[in-house]
C-alpha positions in Angstrom: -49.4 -18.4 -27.3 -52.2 -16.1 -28.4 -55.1 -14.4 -26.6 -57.7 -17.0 -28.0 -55.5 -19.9 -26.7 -54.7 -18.2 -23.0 -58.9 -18.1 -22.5 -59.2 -21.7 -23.4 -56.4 -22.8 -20.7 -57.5 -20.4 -18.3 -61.5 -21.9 -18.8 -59.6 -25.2 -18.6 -57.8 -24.4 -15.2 -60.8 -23.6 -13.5 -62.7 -26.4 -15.0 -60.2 -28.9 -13.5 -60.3 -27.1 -10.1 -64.2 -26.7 -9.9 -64.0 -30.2 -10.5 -61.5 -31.1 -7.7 -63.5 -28.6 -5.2 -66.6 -30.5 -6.3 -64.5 -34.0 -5.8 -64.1 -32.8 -1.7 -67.6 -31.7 -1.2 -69.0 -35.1 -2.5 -66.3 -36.7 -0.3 -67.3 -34.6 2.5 -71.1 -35.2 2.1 -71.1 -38.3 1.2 -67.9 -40.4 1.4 -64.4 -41.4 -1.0 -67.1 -44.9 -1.8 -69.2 -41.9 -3.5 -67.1 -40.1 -5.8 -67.8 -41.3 -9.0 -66.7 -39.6 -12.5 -70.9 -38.7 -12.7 -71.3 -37.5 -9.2 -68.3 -35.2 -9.3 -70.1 -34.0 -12.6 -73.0 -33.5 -11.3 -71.4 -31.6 -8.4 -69.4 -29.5 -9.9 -72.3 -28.8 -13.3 -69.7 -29.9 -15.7 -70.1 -32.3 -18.3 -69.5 -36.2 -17.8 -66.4 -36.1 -20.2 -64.8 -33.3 -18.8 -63.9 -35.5 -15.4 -62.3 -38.2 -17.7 -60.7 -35.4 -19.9 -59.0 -34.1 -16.8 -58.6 -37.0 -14.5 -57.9 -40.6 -16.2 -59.0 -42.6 -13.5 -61.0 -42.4 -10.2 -57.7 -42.7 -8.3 -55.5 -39.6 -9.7 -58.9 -37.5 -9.1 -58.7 -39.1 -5.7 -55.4 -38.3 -5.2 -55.0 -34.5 -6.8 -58.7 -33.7 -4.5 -57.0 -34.7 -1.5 -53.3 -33.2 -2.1 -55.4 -29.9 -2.8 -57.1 -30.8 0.8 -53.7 -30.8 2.2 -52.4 -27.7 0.4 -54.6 -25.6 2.2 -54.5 -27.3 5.3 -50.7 -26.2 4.8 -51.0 -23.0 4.0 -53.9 -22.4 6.9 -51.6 -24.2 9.4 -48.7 -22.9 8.5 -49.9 -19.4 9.1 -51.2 -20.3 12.7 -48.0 -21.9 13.5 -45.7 -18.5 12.1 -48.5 -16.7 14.5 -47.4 -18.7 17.4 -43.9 -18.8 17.0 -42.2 -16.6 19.8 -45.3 -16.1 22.0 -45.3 -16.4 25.7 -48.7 -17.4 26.3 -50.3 -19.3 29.3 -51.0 -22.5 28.3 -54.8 -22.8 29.0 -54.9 -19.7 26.1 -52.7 -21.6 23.7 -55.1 -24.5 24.1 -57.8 -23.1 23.5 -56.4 -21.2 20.6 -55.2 -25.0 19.1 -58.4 -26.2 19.3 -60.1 -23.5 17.8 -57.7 -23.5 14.9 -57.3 -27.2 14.8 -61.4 -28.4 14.0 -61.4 -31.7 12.5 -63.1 -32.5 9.1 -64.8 -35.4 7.4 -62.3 -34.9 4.4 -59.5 -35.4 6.8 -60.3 -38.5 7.9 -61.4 -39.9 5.0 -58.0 -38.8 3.7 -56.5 -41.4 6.9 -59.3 -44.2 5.6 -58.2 -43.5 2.4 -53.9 -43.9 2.4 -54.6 -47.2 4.5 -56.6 -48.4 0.8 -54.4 -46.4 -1.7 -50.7 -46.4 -1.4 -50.9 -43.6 -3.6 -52.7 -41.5 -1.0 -50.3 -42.0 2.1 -47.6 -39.5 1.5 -50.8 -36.9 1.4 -51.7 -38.3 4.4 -48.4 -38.4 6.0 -47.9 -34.6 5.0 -51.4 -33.6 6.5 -50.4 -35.4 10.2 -46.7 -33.8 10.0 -48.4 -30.6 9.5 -50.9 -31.0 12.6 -48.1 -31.9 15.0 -45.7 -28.6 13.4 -48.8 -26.7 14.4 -48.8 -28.3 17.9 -45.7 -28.2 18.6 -45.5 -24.2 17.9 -48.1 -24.1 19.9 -46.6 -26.2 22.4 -43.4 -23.9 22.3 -45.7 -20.7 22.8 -47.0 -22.6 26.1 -43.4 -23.1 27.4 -43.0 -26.9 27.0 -39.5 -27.8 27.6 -39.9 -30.8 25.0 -42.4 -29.7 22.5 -41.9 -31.9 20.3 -42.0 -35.3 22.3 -46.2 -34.0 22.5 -47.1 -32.6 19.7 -48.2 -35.9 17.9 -50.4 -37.0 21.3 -52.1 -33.7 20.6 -52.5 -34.8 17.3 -54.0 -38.1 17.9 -55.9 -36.4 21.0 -57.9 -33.8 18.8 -57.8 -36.8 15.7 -59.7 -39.0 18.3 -62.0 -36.6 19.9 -63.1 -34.9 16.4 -64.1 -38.2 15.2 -66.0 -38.7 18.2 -67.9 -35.2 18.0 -68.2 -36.3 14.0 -69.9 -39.8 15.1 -72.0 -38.6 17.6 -71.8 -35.2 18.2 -70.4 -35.5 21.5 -67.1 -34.1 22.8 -67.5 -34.7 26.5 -64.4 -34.8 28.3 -62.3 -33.3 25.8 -61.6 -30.4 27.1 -60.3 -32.1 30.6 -58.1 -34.4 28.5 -56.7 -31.2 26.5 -55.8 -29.6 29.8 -54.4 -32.5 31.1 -52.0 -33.8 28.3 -50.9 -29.6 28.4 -50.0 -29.4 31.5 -48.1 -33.0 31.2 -46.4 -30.8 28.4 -45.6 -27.7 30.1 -45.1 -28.6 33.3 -46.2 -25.3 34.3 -50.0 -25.1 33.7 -50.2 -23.8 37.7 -47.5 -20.8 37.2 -49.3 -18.8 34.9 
């Protein structure tokens, strides 16, 4: 392969990835029922044949926007679970480290609206909640939960249904109560430390 012919797939890789980080912003600001082969090149200042070039149809652009979602959310997740793996920390400090870590985003759920329309889309979707409750569970583990696992997806579906709540309305009243209480439910132990 020659120099000129590197340059040209080089320009072409970041084409196709300006145009799948220009696919989640228009799903972010505006919805999946808004991502159209125009408004992705609009988005992403690309011409209107360069998102058929790359993607041949509105699904597979779909599909490799939101696996690149979940990618990251891996590799950010991952590194928050390695960080809590072996810690002895009091639980109210590992909760409110989870949440921090753990904010919820309009890509993410449409990602969940999404694989319930698009059988395609549900293994991403699967991946992205198995990653969640790894994260919980580590965290779960750094608390001293003698059965992390059995809560880490209640966690899940706890900060799942109150970032869609704070997303809807802006509102996460009671949230933190409900944290604290499924924790200690957990650990067992939220009164020793």
């Amino acid at each position: 392969m020659g120099a000129g012919e590197r340059t040209r797939q080089a320009r072409g890789e970041r084409r196709h990835d300006a145009i799948l980080e220009a696919t989640l912003r228009v799903i972010a600001e505006r919805g999946v029922s808004a991502v159209t082969h125009r408004a992705v090149a609009a988005e992403a200042a690309v011409p209107l044949s360069s998102t058929t070039y790359y993607f041949e149809s509105l699904d597979e652009l779909l599909e490799e926007a939101l696996l690149l979602f979940v990618n990251r959310e891996a590799e950010r997740l991952g590194l928050l679970a390695e960080r809590l793996e072996g810690l002895d920390v009091p639980p109210l400090e590992t909760a409110k480290l989870f949440r921090a870590e753990l904010e919820t985003s309009v890509a993410q759920f449409e990602l969940y609206l999404e694989a319930s329309r698009r059988p395609r889309l549900r293994e991403a979707a699967r991946r992205c909640l198995e990653l969640y409750s790894a994260v919980a569970e580590s965290a779960l583990r750094a608390s001293g939960a003698s059965d992390p696992s059995a809560y880490a997806r209640a966690f899940v579906a706890l900060f799942d249904g109150y970032g869609l709540h704070r997303l809807a309305g802006g509102d996460d009243q009671g949230f933190e109560d409900a944290l604290m209480a499924l924790w200690a439910a957990a650990t067992r132990a939220i009164g020793t430390r």
